[in-house]
Kinemage of the C-alpha trace (Angstrom):
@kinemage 1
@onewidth
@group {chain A} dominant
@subgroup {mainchain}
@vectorlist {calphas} color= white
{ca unk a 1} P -14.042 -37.496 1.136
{ca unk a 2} L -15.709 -36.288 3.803
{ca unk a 3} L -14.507 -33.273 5.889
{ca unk a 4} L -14.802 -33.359 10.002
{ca unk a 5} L -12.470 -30.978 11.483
{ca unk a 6} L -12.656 -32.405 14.838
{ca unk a 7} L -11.002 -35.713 13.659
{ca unk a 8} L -9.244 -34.247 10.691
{ca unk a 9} L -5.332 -35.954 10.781
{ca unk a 10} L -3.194 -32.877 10.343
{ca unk a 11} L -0.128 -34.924 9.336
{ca unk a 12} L -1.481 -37.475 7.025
{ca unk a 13} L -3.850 -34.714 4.856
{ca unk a 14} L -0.893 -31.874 4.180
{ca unk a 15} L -0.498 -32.241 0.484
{ca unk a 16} L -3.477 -34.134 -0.561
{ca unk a 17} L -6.401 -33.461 -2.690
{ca unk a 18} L -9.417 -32.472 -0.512
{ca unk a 19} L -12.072 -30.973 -3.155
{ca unk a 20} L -15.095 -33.596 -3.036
{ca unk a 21} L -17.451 -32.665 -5.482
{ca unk a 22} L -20.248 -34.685 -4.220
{ca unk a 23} L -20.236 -33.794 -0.692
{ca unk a 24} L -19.890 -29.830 -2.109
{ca unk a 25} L -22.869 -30.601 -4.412
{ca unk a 26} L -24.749 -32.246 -1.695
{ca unk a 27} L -24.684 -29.336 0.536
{ca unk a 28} L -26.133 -26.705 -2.174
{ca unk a 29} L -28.895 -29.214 -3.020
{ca unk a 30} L -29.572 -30.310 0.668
{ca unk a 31} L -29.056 -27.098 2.704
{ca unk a 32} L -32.334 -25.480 4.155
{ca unk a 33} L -31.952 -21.811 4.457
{ca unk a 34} L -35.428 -20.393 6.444
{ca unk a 35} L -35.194 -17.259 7.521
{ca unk a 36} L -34.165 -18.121 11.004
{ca unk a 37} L -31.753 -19.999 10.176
{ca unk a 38} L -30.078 -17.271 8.058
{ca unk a 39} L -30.409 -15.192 10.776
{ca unk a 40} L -28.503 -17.481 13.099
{ca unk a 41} L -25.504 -18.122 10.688
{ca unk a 42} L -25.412 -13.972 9.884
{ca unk a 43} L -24.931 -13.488 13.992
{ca unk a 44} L -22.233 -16.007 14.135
{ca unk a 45} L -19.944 -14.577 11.531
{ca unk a 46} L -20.749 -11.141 13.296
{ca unk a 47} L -19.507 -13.070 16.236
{ca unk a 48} L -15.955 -12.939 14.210
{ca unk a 49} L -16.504 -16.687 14.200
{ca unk a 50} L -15.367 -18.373 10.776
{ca unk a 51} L -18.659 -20.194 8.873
{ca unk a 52} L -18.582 -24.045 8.430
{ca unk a 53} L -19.086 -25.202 4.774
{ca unk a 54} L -23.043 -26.207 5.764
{ca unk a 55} L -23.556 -22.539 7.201
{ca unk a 56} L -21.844 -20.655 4.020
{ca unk a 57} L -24.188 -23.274 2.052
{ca unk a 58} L -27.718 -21.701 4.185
{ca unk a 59} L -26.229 -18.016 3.155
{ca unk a 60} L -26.008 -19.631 -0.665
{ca unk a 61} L -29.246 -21.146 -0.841
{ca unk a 62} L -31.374 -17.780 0.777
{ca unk a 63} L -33.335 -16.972 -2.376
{ca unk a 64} L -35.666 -14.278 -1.450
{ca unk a 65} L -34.173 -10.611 -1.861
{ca unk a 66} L -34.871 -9.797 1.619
{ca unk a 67} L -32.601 -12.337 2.434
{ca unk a 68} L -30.341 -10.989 0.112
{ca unk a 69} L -30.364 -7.928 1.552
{ca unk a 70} L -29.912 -9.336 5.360
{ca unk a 71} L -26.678 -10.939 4.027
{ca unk a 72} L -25.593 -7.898 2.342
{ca unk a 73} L -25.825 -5.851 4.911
{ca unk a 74} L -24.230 -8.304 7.996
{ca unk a 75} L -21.317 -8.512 5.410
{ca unk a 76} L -21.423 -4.477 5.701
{ca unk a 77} L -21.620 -4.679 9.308
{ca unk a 78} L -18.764 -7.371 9.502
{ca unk a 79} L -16.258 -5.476 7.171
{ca unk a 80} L -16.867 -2.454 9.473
{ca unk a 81} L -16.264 -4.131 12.919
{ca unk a 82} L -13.003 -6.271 11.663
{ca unk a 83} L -11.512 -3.700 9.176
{ca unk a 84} L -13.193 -0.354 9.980
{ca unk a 85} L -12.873 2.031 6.895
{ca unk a 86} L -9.442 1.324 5.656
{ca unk a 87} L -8.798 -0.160 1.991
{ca unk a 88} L -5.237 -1.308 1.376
{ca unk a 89} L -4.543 -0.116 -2.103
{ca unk a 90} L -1.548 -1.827 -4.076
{ca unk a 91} L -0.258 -2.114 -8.039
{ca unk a 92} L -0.016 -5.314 -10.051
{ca unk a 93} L 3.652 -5.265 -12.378
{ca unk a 94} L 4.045 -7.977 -15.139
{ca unk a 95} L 7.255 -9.105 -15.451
{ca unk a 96} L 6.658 -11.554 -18.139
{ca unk a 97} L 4.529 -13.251 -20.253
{ca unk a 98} L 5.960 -16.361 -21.692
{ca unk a 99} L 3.703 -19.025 -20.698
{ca unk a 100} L 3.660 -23.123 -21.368
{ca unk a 101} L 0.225 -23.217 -20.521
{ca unk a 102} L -3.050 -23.295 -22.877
{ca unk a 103} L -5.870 -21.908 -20.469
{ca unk a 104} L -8.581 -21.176 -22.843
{ca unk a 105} L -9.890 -18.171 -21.130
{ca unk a 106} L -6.237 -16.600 -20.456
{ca unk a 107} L -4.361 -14.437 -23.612
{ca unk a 108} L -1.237 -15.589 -21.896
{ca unk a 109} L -2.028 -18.994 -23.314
{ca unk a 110} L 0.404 -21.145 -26.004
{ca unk a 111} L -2.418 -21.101 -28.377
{ca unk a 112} L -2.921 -17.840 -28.459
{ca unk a 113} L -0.551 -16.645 -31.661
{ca unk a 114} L -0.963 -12.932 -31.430
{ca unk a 115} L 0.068 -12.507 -27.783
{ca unk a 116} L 3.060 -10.004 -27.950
{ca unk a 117} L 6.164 -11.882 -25.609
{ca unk a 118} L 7.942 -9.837 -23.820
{ca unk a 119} L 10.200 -10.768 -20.318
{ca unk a 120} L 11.303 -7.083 -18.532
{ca unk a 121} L 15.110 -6.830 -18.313
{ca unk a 122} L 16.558 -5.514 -15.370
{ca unk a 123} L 16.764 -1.954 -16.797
{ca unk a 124} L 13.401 -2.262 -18.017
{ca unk a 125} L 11.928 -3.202 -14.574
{ca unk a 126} L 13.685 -1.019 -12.721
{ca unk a 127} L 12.017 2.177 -14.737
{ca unk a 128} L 8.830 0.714 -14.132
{ca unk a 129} L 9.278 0.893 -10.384
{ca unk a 130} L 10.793 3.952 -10.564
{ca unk a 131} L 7.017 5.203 -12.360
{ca unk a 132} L 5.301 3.557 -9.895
{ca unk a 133} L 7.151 5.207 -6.761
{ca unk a 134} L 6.430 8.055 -8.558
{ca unk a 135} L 2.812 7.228 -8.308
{ca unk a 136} L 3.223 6.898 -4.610
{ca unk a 137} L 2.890 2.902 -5.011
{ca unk a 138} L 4.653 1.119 -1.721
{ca unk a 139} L 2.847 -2.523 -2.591
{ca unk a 140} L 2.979 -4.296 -5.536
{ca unk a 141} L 2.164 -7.675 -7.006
{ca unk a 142} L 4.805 -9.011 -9.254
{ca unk a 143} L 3.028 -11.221 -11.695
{ca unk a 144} L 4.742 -13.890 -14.326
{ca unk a 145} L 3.530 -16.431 -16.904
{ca unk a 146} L 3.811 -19.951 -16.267
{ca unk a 147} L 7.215 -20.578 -17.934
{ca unk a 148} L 10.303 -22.676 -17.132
{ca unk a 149} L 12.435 -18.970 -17.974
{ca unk a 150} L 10.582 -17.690 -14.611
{ca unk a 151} L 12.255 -20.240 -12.034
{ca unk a 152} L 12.124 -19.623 -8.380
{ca unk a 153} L 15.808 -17.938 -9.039
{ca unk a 154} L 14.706 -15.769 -11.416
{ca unk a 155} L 12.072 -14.486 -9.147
{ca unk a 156} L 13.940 -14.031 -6.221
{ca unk a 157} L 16.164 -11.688 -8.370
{ca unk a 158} L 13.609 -10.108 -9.455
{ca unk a 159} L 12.631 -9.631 -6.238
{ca unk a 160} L 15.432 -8.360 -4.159
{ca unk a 161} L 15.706 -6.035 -7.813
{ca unk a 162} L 12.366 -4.195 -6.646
{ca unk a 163} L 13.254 -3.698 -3.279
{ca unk a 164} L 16.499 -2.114 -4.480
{ca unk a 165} L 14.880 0.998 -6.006
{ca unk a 166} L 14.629 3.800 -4.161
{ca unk a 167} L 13.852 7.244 -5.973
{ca unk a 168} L 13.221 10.447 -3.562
{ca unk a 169} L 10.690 9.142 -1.020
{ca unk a 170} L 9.346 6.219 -3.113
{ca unk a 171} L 10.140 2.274 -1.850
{ca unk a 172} L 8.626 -0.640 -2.636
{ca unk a 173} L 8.035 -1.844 1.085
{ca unk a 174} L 5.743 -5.335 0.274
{ca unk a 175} L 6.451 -7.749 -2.978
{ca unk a 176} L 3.785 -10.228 -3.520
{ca unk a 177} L 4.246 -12.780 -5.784
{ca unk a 178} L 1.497 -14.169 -8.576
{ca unk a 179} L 3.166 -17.039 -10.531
{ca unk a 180} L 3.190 -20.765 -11.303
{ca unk a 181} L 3.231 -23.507 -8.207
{ca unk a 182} L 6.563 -24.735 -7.501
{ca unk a 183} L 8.380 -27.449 -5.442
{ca unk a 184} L 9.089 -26.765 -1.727
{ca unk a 185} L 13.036 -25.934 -2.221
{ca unk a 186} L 11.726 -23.599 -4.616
{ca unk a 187} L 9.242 -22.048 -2.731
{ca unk a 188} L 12.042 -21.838 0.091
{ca unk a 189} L 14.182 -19.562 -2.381
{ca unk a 190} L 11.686 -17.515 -3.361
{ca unk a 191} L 10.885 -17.008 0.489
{ca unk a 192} L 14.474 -15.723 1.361
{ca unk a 193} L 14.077 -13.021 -0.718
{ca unk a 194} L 11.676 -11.468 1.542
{ca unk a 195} L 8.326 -12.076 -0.371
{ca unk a 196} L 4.880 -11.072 1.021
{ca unk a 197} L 1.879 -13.125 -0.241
{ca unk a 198} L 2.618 -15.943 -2.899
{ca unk a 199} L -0.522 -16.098 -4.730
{ca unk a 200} L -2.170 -19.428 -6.595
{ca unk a 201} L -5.741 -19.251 -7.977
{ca unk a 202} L -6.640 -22.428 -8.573
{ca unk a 203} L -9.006 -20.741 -10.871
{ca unk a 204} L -12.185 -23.990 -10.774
{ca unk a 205} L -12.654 -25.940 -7.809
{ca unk a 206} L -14.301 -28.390 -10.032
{ca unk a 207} L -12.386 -31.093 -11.819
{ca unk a 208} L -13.993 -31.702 -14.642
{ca unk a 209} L -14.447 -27.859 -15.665
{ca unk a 210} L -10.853 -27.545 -14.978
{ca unk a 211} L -9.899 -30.045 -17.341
{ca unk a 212} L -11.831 -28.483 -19.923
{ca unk a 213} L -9.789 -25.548 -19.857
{ca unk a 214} L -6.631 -26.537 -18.816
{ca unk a 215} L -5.231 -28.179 -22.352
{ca unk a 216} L -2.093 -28.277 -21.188
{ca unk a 217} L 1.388 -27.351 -19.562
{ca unk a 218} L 1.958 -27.908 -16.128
{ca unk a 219} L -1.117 -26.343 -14.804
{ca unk a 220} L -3.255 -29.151 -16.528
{ca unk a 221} L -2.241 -30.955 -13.352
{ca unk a 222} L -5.304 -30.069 -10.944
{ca unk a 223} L -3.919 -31.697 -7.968
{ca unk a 224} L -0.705 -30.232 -8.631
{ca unk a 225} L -1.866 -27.183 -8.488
{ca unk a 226} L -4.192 -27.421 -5.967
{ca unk a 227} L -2.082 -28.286 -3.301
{ca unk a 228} L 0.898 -25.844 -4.489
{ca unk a 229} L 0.012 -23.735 -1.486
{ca unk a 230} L 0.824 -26.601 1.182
{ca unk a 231} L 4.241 -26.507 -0.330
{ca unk a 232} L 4.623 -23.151 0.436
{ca unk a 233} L 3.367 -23.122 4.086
{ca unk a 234} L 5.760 -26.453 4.309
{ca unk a 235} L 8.071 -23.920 2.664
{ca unk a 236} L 7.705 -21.684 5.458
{ca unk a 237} L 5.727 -19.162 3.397
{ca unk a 238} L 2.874 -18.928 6.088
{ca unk a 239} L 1.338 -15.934 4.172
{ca unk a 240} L -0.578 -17.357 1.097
{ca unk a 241} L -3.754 -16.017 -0.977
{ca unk a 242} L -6.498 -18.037 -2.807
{ca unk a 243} L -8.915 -17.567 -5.673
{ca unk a 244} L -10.961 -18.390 -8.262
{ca unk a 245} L -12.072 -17.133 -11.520
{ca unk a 246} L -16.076 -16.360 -11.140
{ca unk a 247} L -16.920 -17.445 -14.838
{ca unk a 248} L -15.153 -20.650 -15.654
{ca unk a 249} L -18.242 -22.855 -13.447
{ca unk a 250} L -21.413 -22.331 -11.136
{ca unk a 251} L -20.378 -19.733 -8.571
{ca unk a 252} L -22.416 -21.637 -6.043
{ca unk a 253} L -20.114 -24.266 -6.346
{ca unk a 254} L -16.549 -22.216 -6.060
{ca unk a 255} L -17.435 -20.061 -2.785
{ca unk a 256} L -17.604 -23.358 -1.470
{ca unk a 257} L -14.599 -24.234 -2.883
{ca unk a 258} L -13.241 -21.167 -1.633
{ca unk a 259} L -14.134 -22.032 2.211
{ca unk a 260} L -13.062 -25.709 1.914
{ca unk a 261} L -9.554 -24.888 0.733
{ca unk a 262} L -9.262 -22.364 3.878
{ca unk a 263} L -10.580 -24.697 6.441
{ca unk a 264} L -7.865 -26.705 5.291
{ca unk a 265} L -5.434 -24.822 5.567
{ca unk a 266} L -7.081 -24.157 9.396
{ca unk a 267} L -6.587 -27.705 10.157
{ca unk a 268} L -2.891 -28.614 8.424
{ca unk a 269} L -1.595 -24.943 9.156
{ca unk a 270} L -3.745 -23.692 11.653
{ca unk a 271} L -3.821 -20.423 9.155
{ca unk a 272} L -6.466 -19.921 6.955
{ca unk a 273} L -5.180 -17.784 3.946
{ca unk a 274} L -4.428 -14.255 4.276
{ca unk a 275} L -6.503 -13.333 1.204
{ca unk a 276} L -8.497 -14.487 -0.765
{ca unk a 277} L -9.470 -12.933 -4.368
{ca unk a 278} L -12.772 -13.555 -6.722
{ca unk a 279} L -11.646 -11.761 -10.588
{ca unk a 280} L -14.583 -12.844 -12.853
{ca unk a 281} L -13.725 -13.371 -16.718
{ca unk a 282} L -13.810 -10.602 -19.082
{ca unk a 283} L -12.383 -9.697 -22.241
{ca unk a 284} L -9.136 -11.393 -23.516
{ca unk a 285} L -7.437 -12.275 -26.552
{ca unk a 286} L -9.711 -14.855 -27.829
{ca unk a 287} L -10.962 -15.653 -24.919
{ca unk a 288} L -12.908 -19.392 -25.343
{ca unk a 289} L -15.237 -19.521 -22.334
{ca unk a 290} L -18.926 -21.157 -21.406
{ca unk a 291} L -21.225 -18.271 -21.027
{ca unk a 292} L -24.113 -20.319 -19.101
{ca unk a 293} L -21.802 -19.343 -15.764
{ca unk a 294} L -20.843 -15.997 -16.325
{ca unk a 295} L -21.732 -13.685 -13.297
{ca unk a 296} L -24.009 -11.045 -12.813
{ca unk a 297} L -23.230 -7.785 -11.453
{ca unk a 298} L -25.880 -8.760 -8.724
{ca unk a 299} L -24.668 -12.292 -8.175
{ca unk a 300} L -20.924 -11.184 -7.698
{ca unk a 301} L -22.016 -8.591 -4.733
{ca unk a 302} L -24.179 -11.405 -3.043
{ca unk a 303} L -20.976 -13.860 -3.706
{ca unk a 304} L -18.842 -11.444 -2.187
{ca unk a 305} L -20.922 -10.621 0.809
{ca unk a 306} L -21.156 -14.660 1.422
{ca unk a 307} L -17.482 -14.764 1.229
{ca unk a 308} L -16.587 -11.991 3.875
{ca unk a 309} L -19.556 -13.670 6.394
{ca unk a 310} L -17.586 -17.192 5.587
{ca unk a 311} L -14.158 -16.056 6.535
{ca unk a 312} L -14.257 -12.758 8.926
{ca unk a 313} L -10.340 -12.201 9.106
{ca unk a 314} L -9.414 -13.088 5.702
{ca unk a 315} L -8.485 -10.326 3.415
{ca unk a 316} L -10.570 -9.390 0.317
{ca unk a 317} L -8.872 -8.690 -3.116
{ca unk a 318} L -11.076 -6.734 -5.561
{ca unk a 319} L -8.680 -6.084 -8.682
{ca unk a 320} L -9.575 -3.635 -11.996
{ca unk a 321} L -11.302 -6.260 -14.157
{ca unk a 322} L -14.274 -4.661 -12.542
{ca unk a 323} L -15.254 -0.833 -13.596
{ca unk a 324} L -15.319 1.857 -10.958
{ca unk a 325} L -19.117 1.150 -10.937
{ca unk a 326} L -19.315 -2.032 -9.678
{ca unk a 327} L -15.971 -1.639 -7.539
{ca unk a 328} L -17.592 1.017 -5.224
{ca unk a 329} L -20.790 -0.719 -4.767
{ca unk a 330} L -18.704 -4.281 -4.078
{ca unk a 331} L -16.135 -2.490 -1.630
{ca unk a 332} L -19.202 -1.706 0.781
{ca unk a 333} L -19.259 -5.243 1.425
{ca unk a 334} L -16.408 -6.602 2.336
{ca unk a 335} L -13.166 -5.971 0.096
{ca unk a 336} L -10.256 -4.957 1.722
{ca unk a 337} L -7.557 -4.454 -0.871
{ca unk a 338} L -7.993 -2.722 -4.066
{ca unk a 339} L -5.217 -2.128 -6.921
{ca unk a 340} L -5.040 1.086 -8.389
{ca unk a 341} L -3.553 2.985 -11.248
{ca unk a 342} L -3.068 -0.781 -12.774
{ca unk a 343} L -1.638 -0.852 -16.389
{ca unk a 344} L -1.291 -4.480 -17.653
{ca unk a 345} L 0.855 -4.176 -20.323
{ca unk a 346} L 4.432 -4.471 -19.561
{ca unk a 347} L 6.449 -1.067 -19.867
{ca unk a 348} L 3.625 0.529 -19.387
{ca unk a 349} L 4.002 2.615 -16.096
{ca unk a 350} L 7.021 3.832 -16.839
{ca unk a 351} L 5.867 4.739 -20.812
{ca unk a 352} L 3.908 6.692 -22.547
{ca unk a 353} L 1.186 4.160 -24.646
{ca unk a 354} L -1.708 4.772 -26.472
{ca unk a 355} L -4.659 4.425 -23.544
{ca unk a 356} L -6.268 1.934 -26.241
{ca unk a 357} L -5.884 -1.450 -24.441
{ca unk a 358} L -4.025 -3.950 -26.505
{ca unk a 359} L -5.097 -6.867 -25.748
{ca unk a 360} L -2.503 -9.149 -27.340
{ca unk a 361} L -0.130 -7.592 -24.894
{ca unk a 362} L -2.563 -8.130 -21.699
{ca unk a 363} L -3.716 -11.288 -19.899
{ca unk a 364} L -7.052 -9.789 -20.128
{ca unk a 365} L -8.977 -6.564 -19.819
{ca unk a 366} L -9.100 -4.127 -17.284
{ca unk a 367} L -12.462 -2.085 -16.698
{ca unk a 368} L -10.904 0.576 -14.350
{ca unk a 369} L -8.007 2.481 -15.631
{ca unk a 370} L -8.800 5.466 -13.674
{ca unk a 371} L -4.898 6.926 -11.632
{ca unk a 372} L -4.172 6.149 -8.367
{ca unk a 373} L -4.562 9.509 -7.069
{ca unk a 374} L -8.422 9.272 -8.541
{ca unk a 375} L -9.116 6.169 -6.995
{ca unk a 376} L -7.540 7.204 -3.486
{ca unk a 377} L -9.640 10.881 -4.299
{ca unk a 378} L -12.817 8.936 -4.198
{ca unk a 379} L -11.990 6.492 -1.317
{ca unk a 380} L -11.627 9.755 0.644
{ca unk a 381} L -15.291 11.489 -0.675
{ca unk a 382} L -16.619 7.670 -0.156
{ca unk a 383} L -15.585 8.266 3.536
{ca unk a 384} L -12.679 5.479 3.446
{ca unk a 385} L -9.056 5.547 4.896
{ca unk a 386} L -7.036 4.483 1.911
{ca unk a 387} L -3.831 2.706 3.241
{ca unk a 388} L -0.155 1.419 2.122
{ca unk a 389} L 0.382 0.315 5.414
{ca unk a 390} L 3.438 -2.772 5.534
{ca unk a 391} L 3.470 -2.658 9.293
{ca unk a 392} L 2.396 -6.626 9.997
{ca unk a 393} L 4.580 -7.937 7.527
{ca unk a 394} L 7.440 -6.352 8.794
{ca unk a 395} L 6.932 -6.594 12.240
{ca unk a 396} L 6.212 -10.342 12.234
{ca unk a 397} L 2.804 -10.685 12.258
{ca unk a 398} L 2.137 -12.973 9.467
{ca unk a 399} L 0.846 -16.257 8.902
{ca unk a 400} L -0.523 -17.945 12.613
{ca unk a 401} L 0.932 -14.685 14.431
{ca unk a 402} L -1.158 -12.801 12.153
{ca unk a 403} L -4.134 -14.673 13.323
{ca unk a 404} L -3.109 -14.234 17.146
{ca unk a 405} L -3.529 -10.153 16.259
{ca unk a 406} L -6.147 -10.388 14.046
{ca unk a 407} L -8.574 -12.966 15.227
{ca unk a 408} L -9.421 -11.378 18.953
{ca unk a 409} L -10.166 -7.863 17.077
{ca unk a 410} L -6.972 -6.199 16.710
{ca unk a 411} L -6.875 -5.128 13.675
{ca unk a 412} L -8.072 -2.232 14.086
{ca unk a 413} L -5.615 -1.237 16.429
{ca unk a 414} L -3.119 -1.649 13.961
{ca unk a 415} L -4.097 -0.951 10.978
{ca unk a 416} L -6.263 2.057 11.654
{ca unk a 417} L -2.954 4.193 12.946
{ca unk a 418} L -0.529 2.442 10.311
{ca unk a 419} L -2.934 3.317 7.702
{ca unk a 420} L -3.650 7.056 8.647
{ca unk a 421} L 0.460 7.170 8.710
{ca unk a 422} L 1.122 6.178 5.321
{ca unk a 423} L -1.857 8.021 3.981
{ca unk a 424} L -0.007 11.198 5.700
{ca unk a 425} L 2.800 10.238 3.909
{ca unk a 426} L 1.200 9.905 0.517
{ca unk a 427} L -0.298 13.273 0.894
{ca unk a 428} L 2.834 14.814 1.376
{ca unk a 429} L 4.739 13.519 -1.356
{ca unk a 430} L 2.030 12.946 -4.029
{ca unk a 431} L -1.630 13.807 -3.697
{ca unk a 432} L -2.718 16.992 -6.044
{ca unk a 433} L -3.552 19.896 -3.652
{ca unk a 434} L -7.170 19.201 -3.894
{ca unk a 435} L -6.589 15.584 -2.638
{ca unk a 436} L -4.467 16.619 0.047
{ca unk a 437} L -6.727 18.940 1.788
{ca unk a 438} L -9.671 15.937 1.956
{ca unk a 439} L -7.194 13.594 3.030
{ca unk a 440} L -5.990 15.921 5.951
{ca unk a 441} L -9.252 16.011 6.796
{ca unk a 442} L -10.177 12.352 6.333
{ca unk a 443} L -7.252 11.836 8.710
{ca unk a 444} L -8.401 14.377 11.604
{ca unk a 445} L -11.977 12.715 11.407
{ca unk a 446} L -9.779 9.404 12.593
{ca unk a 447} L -7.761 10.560 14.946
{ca unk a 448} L -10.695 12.122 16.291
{ca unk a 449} L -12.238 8.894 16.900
{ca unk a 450} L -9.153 7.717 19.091
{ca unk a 451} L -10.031 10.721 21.526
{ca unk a 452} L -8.593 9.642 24.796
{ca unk a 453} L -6.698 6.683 23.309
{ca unk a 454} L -3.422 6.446 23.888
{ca unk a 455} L -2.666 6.088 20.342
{ca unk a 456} L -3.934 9.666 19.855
{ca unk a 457} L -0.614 11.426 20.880
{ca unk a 458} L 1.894 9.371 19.325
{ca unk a 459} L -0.017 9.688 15.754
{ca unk a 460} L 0.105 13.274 16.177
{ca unk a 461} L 3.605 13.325 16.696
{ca unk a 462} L 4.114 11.386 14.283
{ca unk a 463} L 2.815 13.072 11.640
{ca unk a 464} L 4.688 15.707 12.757
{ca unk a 465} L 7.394 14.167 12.116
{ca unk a 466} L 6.069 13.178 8.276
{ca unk a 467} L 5.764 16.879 7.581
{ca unk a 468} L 9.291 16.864 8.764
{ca unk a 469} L 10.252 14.511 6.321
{ca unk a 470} L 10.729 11.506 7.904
{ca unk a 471} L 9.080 8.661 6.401
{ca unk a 472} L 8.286 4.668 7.048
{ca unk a 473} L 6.680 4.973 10.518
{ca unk a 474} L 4.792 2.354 11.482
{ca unk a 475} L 3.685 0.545 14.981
């Protein structure tokens, strides 16, 4: 199946497979990357042009660690001059871990006899907001097993439950949504309660290595799940995130993967997706993977780099599985949203547990346990603008209007003054002193860079009126 954008029917391709492992193969073995040539493709994407497959395949195939390097640093240069210095942190919440599934690499998995079940009741998940307010969390990322208990109903309820708890300043103002592919009604009911993101990894672009680990449940249907995400855009969910589990086969092979599933969506939905996300296997109840495609520390940043050149206005998730190590070197090139303070095990926010990960009660291991007020402490000495900002959801701009902000180089005219605003807010209510007085500062150095901007004012009074107590500004 061969992919031509100019000629591509819209109509007649929403909802059908359109992974072809040959021509994907083709263009890793058959792609010349000379210097030049990398050269060309790195200007484009610093153009805030997206990369066709052939040009993310030249950025693939440059071998030589000056090369490397070149890419690494246009995807440092790119990050900067779409996102500037912000990094959208959010939480992850499990709300339950039955699964029908048997994924060999996941602890979620049927197989898997020790996992611990638990689903949160109502009570239950209500505390664990509550903690996580507390925290100063205003994004989270519900997540659920793969299990008929977890229906589209169930999820909007649990759902509109979130954005019921309030507790002194602390709201929930974004729910995104990680669980199993549905039909379009119930992608439509899970919609009207106000979701951000729905997220599907599809995990392995490649067939056959997907079948390997798939053994069964639902999600043993590739093409099933593969095109779960047109069903939501048909849906009317038009904001959607992709991924795939570095591991499982040849990296190479899913960044390409990667860009074919969001030049599809281009061409059905005229959106690509508004994140995509790259967690690479580690530790889980025993885990069963092939270790001839585990990733390198080095490989990952160069896959990451690729993947910010390949889509410019596509947001990056970088979760905990990595350590704080690797996360601050990755960040530099490319990443846009980061979770932090992230527990996996359910209760845990709002409980007091042995820091001892159990992992028969986690879907796998986290490398970065480190509080939310740490992480956003070194974002600030790292010279970042740490962010909760909600603004473009709320306001509309989602989906293709998202792209009609975001792909003339607006973002930063958004973001930039939503993010210093709910940083403000976070230092009021629940930085430690020492925080607080960086951030303050962190925030002068950015309004200082609006200097003669009208913006400049209206922050000011704004955060005015955050030290007065009001709260939820946003342009």
């Amino acid at each position: 199946m061969k992919f031509y954008p100019e000629i591509y029917n819209i109509r007649d391709q929403r909802m059908k497979p359109f992974i072809d492992p040959d021509e994907i193969w083709s263009l890793i073995r058959n792609t010349k990357s000379t210097p030049e040539r990398v050269r060309h493709v790195i200007a484009k994407s610093l153009s805030k042009k997206r990369l066709t497959m052939e040009e993310t395949a030249v950025l693939i195939n440059a071998g030589t660690p000056e090369l490397i390097e070149e890419i690494k640093e246009g995807a440092r240069a790119l990050k900067e001059k779409v996102y500037g210095n912000r990094i959208v942190l959010f939480a992850p919440l499990y709300v339950g871990n039955r699964c029908t599934n048997n994924c060999t690499y996941c602890g979620f998995r049927t197989s898997n006899k020790f996992a611990v079940r638990q689903t949160l009741t109502d009570p239950q998940l209500i505390k664990e907001v509550e903690a996580l307010e507390d925290n100063g969390q205003k994004r989270l990322i519900l997540v659920y097993g793969e299990h008929t208990a977890y229906s589209a109903e169930y999820i909007s309820h649990t759902v509109k439950t979130v954005y019921s708890v309030k507790k002194g300043n602390g709201e929930i103002r974004r729910v995104n949504i990680n669980a199993a592919p549905m039909d379009i009604d119930g992608f439509r009911t899970v919609k009207d309660a106000g979701i951000g993101t729905y997220q599907i990894f599809q995990e392995t672009y490649h067939r056959e290595t997907y079948k390997k680990y798939h053994r069964g449940g639902k999600k043993a249907d590739y093409d099933f799940r593969l095109t779960a995400l047109d069903r939501a855009q048909e849906a009317g969910i038009d904001d959607v995130g992709i991924g795939a589990l570095f591991g499982l086969y040849d990296w190479r092979f899913e960044v390409l993967g990667l860009v074919r599933h969001t030049n599809h969506f281009e061409a059905c939905y005229r959106v690509g997706p508004h994140t995509i996300s790259f967690p690479r296997i580690q530790d889980a109840s025993s885990v069963d993977v092939d270790p001839r495609y585990m990733v390198s520390n080095e490989e990952f940043i160069r896959l990451v780099a690729i993947l910010r050149l390949a889509v410019p206005y596509t947001g990056m998730i970088l979760t905990a599985r990595e350590n704080a190590m690797v996360r601050r070197e990755v960040m530099r090139f490319g990443v846009s949203q980061i979770d932090g303070g992230t527990k996996l095990e359910m209760g845990s926010y709002s409980e007091s547990i042995n820091e001892e990960q159990d992992l028969n009660k986690e879907q796998f291991k986290i490398n970065d346990s480190r509080s939310l007020n740490e992480i956003i402490d070194e974002l600030l000495d790292d010279g970042y603008l740490p962010s909760f900002c909600t603004a473009c959801y709320r306001k509309g701009r989602t989906g293709e209007h998202f792209m009609e902000f975001s792909v003339p180089g607006f973002i930063k005219r958004f973001c930039s003054p939503n993010a210093i605003l709910t940083l403000a807010e976070y230092l009021e209510d629940y930085a430690t002193p020492d925080t607080a007085e960086k951030g303050w500062r962190v925030i002068e150095d950015n309004i200082r860079e609006l200097e003669g901007h009208k913006m400049e004012m209206e922050i000011r009074r704004r955060i005015e009126l955050i030290k007065e107590g009001e709260r939820d500004l946003y342009l």
